[in-house]
PDB file of N, CA, C and O in Angstrom:
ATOM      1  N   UNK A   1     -46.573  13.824 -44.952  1.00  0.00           N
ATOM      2  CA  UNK A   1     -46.652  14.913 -45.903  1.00  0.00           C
ATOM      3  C   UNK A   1     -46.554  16.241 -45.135  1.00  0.00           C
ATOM      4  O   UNK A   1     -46.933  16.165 -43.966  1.00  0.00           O
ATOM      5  N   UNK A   2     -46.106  17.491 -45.569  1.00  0.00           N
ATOM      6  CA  UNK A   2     -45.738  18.138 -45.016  1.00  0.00           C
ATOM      7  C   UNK A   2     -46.924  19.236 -45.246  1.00  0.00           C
ATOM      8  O   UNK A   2     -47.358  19.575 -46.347  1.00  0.00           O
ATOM      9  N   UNK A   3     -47.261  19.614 -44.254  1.00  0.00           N
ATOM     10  CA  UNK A   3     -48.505  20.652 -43.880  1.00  0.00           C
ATOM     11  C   UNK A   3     -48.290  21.597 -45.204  1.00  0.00           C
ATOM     12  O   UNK A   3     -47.221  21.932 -45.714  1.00  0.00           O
ATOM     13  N   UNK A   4     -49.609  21.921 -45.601  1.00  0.00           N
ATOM     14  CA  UNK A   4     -50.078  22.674 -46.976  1.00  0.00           C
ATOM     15  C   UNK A   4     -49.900  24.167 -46.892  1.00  0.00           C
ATOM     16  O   UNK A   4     -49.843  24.931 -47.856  1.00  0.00           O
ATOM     17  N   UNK A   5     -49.797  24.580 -45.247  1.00  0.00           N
ATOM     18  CA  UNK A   5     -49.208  26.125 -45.459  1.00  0.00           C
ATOM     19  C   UNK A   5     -47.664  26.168 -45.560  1.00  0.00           C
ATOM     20  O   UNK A   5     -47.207  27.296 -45.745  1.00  0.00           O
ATOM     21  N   UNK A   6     -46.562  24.905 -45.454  1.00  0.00           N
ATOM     22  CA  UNK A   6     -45.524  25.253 -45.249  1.00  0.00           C
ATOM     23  C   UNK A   6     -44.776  25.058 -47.244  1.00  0.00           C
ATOM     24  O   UNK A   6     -45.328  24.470 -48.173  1.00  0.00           O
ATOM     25  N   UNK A   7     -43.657  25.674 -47.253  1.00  0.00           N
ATOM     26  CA  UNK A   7     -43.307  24.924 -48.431  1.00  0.00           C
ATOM     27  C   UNK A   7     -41.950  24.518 -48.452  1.00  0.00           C
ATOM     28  O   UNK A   7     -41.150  25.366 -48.058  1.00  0.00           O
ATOM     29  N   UNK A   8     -41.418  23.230 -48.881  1.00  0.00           N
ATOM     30  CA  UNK A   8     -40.160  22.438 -49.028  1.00  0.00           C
ATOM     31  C   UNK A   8     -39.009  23.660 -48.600  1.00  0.00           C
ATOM     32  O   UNK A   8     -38.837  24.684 -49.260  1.00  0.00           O
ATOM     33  N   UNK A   9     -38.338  23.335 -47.458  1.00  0.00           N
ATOM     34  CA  UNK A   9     -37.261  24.321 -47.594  1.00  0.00           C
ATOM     35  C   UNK A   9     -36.328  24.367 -48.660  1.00  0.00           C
ATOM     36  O   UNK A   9     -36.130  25.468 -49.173  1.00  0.00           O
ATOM     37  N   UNK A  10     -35.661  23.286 -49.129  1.00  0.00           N
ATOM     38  CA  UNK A  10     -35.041  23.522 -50.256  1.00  0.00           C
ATOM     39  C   UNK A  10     -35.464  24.038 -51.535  1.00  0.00           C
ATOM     40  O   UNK A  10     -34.786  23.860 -52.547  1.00  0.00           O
ATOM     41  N   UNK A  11     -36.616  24.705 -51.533  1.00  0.00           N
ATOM     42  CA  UNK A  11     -37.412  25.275 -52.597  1.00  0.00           C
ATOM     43  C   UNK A  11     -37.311  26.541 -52.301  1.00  0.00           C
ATOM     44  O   UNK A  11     -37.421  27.286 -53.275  1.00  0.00           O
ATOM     45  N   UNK A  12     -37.100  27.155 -51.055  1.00  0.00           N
ATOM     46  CA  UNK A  12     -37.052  28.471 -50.305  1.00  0.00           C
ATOM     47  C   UNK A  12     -35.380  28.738 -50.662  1.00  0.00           C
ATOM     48  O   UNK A  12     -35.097  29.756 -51.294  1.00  0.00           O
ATOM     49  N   UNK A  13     -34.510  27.986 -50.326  1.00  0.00           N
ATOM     50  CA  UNK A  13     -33.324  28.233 -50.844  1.00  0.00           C
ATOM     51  C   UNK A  13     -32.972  28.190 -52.121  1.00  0.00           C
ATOM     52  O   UNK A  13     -31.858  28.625 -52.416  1.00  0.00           O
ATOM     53  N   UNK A  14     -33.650  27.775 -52.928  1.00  0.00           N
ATOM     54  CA  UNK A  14     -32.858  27.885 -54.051  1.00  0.00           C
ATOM     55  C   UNK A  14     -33.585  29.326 -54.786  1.00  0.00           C
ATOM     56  O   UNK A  14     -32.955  30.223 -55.346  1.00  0.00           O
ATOM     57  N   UNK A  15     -34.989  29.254 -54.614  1.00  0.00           N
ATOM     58  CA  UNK A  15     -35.544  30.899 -55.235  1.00  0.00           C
ATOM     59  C   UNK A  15     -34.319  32.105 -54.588  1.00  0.00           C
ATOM     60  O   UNK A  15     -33.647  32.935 -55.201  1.00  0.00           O
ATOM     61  N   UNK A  16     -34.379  31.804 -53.219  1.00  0.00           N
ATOM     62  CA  UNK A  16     -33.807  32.921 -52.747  1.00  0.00           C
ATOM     63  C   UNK A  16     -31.822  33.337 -53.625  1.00  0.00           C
ATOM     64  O   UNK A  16     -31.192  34.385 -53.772  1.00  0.00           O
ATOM     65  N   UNK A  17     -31.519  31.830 -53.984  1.00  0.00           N
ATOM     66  CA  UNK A  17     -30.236  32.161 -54.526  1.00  0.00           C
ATOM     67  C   UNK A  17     -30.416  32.635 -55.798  1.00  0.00           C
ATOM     68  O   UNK A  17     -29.570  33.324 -56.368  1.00  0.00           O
ATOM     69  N   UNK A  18     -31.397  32.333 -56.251  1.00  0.00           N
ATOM     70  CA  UNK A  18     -31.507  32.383 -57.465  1.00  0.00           C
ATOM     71  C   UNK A  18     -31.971  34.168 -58.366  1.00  0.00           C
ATOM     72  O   UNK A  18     -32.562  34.294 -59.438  1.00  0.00           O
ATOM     73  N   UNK A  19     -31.517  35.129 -57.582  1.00  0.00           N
ATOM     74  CA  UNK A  19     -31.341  36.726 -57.726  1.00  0.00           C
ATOM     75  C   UNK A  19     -30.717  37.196 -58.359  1.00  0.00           C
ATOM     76  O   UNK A  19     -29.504  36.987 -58.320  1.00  0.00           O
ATOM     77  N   UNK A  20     -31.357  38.154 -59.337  1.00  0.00           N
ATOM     78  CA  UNK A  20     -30.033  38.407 -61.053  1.00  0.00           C
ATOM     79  C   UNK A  20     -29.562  39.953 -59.890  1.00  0.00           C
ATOM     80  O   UNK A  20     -30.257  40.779 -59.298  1.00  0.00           O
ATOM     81  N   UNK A  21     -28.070  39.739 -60.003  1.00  0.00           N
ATOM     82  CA  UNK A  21     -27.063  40.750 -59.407  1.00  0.00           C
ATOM     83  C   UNK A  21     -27.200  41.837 -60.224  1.00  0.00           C
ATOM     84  O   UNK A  21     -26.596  42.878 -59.966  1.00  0.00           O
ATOM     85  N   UNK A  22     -28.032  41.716 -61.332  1.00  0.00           N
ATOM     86  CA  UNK A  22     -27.914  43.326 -62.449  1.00  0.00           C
ATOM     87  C   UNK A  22     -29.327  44.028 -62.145  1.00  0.00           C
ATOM     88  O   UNK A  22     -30.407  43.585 -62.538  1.00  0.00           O
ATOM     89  N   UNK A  23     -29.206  44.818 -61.629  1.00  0.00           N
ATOM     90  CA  UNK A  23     -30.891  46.009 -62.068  1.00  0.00           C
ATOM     91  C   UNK A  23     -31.207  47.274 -62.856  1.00  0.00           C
ATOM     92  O   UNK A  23     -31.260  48.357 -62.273  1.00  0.00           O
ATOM     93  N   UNK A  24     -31.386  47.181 -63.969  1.00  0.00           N
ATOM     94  CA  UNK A  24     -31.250  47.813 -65.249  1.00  0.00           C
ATOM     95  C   UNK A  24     -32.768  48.912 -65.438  1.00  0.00           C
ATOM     96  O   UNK A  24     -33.932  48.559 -65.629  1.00  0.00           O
ATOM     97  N   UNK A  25     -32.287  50.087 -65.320  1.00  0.00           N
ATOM     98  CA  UNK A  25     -33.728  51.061 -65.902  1.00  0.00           C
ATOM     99  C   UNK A  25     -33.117  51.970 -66.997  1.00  0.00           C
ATOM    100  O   UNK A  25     -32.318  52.889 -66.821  1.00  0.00           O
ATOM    101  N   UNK A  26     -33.488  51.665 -67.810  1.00  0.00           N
ATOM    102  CA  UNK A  26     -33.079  52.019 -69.149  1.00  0.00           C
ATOM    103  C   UNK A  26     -33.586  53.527 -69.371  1.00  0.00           C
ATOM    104  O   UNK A  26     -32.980  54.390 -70.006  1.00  0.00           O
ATOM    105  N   UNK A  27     -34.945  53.685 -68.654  1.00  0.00           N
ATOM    106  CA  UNK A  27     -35.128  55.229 -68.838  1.00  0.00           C
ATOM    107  C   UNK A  27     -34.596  55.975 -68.162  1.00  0.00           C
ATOM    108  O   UNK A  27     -34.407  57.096 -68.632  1.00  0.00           O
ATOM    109  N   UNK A  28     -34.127  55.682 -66.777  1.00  0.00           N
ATOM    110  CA  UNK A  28     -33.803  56.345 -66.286  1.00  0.00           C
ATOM    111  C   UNK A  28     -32.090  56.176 -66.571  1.00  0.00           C
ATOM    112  O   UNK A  28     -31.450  57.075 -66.025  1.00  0.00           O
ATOM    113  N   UNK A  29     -31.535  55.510 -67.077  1.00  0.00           N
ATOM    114  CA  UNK A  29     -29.988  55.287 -67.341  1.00  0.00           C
ATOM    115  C   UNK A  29     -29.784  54.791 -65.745  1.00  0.00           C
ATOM    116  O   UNK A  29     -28.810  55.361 -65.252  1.00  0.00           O
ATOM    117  N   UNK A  30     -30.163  54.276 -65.222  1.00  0.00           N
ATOM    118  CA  UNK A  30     -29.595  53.286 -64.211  1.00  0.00           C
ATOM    119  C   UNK A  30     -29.073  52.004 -63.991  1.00  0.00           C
ATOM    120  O   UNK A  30     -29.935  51.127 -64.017  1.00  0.00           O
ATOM    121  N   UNK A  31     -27.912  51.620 -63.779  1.00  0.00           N
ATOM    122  CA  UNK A  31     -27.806  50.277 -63.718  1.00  0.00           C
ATOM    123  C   UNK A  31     -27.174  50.003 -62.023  1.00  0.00           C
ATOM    124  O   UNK A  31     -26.604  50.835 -61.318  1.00  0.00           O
ATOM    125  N   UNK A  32     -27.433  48.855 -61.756  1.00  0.00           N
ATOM    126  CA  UNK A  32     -27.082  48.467 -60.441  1.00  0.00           C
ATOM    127  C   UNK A  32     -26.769  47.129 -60.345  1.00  0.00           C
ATOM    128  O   UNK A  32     -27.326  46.192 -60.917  1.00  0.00           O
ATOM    129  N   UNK A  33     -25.627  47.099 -59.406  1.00  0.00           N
ATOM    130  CA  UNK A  33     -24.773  45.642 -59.159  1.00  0.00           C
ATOM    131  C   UNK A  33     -25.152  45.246 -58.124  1.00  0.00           C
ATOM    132  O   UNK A  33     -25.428  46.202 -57.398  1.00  0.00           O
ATOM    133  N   UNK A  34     -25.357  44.085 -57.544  1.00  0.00           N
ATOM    134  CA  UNK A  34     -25.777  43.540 -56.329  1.00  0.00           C
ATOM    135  C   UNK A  34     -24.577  42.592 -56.401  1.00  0.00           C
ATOM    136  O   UNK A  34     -24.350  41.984 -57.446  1.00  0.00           O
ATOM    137  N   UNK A  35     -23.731  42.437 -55.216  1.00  0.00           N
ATOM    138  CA  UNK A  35     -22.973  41.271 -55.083  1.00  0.00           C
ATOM    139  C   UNK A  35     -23.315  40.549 -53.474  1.00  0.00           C
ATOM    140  O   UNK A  35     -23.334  39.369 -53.122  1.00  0.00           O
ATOM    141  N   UNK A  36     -23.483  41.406 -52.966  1.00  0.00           N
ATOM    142  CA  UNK A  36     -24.313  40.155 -51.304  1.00  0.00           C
ATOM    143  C   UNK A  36     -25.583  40.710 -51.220  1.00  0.00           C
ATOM    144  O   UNK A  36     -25.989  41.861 -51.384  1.00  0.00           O
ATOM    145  N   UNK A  37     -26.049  39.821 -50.974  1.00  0.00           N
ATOM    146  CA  UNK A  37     -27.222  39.920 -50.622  1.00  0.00           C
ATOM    147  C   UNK A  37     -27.865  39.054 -49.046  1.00  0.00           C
ATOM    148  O   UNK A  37     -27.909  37.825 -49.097  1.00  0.00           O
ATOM    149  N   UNK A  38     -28.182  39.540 -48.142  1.00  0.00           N
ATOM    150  CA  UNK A  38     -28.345  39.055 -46.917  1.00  0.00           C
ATOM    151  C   UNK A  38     -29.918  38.790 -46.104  1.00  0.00           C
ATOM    152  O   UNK A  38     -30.490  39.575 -45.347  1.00  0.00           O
ATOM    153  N   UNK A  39     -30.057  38.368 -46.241  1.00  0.00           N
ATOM    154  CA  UNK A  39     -31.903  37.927 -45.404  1.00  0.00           C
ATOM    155  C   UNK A  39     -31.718  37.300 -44.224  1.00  0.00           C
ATOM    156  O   UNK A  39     -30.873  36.416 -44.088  1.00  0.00           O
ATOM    157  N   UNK A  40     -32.329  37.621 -43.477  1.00  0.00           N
ATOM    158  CA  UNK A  40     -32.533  36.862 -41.546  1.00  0.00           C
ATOM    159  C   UNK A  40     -34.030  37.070 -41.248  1.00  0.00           C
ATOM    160  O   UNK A  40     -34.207  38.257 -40.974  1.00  0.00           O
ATOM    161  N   UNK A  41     -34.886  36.539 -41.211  1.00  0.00           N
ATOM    162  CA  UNK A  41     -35.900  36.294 -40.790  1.00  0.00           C
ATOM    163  C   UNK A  41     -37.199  34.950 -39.968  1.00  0.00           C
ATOM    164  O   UNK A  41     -37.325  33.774 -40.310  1.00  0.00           O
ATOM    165  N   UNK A  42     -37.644  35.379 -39.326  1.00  0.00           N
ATOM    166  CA  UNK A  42     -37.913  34.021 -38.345  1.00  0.00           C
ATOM    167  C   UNK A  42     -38.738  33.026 -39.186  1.00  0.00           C
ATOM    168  O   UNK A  42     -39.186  33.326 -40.292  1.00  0.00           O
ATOM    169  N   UNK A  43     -38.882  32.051 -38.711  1.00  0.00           N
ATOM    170  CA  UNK A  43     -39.516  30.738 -39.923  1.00  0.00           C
ATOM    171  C   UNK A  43     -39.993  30.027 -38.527  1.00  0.00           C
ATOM    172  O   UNK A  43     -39.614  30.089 -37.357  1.00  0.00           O
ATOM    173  N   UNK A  44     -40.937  29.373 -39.184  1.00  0.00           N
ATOM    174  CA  UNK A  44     -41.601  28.092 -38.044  1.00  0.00           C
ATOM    175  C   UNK A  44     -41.327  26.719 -39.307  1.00  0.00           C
ATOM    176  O   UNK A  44     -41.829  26.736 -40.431  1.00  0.00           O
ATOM    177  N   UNK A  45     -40.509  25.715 -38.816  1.00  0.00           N
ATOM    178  CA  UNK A  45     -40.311  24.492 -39.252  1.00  0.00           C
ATOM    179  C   UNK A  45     -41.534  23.305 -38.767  1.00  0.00           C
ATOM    180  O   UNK A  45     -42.125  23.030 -37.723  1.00  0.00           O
ATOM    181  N   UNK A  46     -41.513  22.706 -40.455  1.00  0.00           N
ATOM    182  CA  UNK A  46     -42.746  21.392 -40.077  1.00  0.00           C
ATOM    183  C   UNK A  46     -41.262  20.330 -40.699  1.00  0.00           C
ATOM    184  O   UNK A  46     -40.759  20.495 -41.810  1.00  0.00           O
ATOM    185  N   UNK A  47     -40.802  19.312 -39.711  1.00  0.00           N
ATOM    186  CA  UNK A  47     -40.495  18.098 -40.014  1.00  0.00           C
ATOM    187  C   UNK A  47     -41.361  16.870 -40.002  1.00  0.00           C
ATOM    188  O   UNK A  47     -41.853  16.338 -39.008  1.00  0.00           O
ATOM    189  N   UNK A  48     -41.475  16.490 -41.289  1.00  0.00           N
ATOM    190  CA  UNK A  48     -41.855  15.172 -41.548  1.00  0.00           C
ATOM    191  C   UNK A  48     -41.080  13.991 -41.742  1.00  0.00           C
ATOM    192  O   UNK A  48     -39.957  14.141 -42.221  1.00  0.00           O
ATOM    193  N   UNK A  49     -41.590  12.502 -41.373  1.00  0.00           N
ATOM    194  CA  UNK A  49     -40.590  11.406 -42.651  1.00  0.00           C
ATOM    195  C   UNK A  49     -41.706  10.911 -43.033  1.00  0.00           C
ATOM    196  O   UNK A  49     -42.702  10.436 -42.488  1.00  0.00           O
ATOM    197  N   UNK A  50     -41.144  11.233 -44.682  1.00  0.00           N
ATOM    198  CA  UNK A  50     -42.237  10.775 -45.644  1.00  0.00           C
ATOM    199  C   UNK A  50     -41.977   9.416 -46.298  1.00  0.00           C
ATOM    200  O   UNK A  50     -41.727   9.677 -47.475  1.00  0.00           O
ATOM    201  N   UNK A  51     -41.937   8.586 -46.181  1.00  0.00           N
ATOM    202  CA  UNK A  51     -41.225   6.750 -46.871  1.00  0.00           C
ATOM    203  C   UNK A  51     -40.156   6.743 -46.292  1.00  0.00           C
ATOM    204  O   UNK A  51     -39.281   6.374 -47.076  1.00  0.00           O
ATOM    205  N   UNK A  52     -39.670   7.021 -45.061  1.00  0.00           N
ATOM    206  CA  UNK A  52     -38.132   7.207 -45.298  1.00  0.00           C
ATOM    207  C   UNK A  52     -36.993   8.137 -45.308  1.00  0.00           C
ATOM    208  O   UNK A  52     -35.803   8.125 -44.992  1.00  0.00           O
ATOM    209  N   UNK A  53     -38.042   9.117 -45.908  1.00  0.00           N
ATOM    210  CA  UNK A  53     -37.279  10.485 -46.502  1.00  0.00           C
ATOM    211  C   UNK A  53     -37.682  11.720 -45.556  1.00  0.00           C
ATOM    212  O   UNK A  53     -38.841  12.134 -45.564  1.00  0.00           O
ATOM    213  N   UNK A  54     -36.458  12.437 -44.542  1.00  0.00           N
ATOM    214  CA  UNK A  54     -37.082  13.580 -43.502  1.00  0.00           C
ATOM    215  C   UNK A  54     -36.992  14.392 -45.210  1.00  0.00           C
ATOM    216  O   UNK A  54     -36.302  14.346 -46.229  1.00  0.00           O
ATOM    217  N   UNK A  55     -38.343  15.195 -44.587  1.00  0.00           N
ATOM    218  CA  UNK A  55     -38.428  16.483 -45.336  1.00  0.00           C
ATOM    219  C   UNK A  55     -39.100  17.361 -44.217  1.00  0.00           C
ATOM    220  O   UNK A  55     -39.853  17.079 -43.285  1.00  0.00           O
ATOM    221  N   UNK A  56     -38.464  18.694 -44.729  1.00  0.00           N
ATOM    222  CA  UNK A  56     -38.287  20.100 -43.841  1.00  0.00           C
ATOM    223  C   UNK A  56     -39.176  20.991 -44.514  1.00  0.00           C
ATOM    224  O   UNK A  56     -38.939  21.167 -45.709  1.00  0.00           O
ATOM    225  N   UNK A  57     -40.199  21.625 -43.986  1.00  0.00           N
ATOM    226  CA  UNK A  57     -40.866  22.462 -44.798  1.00  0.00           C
ATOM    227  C   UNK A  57     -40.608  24.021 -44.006  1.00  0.00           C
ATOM    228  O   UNK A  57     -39.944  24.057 -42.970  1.00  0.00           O
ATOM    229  N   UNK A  58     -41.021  24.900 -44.423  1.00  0.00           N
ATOM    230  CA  UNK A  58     -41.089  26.467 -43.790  1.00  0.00           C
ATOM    231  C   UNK A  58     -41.932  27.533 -44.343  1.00  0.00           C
ATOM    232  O   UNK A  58     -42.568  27.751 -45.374  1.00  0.00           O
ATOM    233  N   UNK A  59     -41.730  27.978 -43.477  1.00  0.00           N
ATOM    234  CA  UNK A  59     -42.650  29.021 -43.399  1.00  0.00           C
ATOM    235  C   UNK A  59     -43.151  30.199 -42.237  1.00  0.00           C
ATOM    236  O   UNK A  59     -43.485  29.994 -41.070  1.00  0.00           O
ATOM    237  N   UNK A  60     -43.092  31.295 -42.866  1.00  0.00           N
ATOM    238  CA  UNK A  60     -42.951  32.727 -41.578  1.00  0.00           C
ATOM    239  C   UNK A  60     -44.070  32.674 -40.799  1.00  0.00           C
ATOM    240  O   UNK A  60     -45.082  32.597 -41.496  1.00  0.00           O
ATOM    241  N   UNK A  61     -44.215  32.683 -40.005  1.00  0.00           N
ATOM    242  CA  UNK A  61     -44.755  32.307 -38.619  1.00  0.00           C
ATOM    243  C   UNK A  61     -45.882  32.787 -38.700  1.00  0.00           C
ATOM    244  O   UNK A  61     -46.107  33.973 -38.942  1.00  0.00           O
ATOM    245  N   UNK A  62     -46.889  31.752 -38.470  1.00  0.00           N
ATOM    246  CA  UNK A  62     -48.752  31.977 -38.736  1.00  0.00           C
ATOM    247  C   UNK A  62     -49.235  32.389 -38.102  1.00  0.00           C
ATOM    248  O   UNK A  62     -50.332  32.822 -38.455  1.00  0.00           O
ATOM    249  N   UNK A  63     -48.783  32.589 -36.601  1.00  0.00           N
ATOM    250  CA  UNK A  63     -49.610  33.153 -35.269  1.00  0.00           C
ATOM    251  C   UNK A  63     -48.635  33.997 -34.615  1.00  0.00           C
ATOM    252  O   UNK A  63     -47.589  33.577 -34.122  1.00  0.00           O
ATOM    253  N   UNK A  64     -49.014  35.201 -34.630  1.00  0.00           N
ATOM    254  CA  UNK A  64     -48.798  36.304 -33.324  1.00  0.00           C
ATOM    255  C   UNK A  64     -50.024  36.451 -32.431  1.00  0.00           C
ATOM    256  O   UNK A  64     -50.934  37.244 -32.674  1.00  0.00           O
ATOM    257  N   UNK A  65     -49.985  35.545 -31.269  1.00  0.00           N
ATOM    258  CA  UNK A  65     -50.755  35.884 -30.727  1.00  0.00           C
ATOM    259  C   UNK A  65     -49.895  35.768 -29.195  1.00  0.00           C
ATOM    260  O   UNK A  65     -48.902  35.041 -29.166  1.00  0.00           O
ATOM    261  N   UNK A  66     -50.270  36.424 -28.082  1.00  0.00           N
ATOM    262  CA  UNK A  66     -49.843  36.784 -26.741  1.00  0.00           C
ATOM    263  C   UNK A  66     -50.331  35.953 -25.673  1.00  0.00           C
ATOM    264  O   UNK A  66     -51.221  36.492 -25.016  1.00  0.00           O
ATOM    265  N   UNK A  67     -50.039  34.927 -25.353  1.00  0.00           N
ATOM    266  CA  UNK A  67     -49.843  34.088 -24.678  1.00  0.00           C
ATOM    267  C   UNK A  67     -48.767  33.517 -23.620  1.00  0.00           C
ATOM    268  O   UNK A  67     -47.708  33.254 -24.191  1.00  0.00           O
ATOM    269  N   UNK A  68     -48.751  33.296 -22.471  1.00  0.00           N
ATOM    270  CA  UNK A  68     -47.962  33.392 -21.232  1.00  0.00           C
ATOM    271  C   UNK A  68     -46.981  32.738 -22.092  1.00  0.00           C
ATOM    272  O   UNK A  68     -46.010  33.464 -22.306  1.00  0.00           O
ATOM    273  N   UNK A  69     -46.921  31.328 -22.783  1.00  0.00           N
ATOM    274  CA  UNK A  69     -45.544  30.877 -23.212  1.00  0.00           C
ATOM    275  C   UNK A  69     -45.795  30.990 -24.728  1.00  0.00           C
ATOM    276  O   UNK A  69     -46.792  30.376 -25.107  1.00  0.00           O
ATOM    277  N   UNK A  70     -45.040  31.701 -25.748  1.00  0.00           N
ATOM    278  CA  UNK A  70     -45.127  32.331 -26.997  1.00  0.00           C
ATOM    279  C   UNK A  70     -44.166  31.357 -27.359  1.00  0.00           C
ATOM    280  O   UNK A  70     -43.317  30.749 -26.707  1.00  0.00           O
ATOM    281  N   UNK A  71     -44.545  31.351 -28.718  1.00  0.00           N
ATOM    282  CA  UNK A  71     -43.775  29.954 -29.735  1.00  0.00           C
ATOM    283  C   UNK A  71     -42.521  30.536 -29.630  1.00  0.00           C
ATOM    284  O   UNK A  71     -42.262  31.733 -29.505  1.00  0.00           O
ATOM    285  N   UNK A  72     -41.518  29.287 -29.709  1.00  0.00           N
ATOM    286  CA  UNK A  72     -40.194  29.330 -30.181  1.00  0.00           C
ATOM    287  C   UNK A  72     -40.270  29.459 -32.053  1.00  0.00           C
ATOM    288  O   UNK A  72     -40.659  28.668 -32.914  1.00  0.00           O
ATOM    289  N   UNK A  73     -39.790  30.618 -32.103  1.00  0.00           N
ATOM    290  CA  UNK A  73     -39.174  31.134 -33.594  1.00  0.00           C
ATOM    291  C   UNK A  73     -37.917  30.360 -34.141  1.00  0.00           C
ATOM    292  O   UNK A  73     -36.940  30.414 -33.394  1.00  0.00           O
ATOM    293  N   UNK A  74     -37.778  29.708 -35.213  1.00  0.00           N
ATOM    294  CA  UNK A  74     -36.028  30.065 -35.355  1.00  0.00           C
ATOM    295  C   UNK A  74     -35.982  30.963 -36.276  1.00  0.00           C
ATOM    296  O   UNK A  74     -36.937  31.451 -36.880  1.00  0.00           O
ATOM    297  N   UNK A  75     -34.228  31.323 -36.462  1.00  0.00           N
ATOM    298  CA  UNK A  75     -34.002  32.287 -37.220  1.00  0.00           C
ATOM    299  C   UNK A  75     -33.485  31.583 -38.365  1.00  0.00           C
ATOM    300  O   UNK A  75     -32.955  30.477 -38.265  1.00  0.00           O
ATOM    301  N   UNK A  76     -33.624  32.186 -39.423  1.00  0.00           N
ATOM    302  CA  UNK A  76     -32.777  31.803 -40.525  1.00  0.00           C
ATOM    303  C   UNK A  76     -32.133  33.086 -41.090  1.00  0.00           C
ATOM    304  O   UNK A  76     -32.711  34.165 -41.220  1.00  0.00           O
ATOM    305  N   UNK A  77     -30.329  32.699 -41.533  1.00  0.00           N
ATOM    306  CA  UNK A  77     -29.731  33.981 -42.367  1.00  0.00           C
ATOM    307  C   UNK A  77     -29.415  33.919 -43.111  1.00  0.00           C
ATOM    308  O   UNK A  77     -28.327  33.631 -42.613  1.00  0.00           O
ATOM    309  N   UNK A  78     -29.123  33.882 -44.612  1.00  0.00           N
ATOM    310  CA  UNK A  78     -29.372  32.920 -45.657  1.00  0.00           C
ATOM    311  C   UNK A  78     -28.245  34.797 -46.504  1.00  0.00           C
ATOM    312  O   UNK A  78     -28.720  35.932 -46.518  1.00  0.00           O
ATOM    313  N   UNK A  79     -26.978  34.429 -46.980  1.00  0.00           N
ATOM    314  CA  UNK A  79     -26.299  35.322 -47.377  1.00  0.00           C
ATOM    315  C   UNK A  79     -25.815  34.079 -48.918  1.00  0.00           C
ATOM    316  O   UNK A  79     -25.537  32.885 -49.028  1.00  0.00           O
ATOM    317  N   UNK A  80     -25.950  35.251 -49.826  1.00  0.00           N
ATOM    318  CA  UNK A  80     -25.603  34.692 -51.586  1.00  0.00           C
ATOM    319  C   UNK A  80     -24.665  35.659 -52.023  1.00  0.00           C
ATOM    320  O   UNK A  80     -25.119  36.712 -52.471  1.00  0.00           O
ATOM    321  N   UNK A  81     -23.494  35.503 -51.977  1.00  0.00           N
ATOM    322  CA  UNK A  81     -22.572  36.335 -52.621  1.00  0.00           C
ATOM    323  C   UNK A  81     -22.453  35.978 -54.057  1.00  0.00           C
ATOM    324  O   UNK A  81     -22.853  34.832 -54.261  1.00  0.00           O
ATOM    325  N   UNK A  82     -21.894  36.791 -55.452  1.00  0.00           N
ATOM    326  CA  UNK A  82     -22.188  36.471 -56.668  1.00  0.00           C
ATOM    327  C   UNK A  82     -20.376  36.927 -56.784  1.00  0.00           C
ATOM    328  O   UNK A  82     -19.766  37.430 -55.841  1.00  0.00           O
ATOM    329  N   UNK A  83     -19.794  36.637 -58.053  1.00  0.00           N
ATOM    330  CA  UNK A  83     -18.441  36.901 -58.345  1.00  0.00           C
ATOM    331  C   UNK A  83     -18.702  37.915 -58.730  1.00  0.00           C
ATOM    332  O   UNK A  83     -19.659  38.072 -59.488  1.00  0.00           O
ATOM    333  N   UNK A  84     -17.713  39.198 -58.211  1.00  0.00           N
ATOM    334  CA  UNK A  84     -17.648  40.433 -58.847  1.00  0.00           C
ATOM    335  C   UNK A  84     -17.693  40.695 -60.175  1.00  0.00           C
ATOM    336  O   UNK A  84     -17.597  39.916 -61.123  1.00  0.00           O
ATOM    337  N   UNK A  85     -17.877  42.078 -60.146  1.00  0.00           N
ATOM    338  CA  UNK A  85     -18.292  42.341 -61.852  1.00  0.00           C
ATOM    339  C   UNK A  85     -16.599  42.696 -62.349  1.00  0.00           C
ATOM    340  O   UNK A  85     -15.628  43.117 -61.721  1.00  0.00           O
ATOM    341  N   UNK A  86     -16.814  42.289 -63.806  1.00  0.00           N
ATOM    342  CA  UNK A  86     -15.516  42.237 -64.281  1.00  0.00           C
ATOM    343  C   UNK A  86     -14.627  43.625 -64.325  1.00  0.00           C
ATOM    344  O   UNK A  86     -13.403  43.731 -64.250  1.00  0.00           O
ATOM    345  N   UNK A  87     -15.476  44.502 -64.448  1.00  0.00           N
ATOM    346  CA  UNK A  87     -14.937  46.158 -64.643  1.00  0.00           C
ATOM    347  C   UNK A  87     -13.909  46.330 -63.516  1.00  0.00           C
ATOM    348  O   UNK A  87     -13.299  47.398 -63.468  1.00  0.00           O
ATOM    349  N   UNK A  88     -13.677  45.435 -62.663  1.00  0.00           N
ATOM    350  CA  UNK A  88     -12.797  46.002 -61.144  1.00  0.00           C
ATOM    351  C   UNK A  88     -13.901  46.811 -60.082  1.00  0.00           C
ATOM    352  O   UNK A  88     -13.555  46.774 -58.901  1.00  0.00           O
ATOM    353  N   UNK A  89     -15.068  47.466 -60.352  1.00  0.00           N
ATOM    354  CA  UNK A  89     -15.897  47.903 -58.896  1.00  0.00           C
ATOM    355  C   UNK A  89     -15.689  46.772 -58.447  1.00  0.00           C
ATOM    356  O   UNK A  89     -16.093  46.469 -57.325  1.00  0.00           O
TER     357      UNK A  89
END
């Protein structure tokens, strides 16, 4: 089972795709298009096999602390492009 601070990576990817490209303020008459959107930030990975099944969990790194040999980070860059808006911008 995969440690209780981390959570399913494929649960991390799909929230993250899952971003409405429109941002609408009606009082202020603003609207805004998002078509990429780009994130890179470090993660500490828990691999498990659970029956059989590897599962990958994550999560942003629990300890900064200063120590002669400091954890290996990885990076993750995780880019969601959306189909342009129909107007031609």
């Amino acid at each position: 089972m995969i440690d209780q601070a981390f959570r399913p990576f494929a649960r991390i990817i799909e929230e993250l795709a899952s971003f409405r490209n429109e941002f609408v303020d009606e009082q202020a008459g603003v609207r805004s298009y998002v078509h990429t959107c780009e994130i890179e930030l470090p993660v500490e990975l828990d691999v498990v096999r659970d029956g059989g099944r590897l599962q990958i969990g994550s999560t942003p790194p629990l300890y900064y602390v200063n120590t002669t040999f400091l954890p290996s980070f990885h990076r993750v860059r995780f880019t969601v492009q959306t189909a342009q808006h129909s107007d031609g911008d």
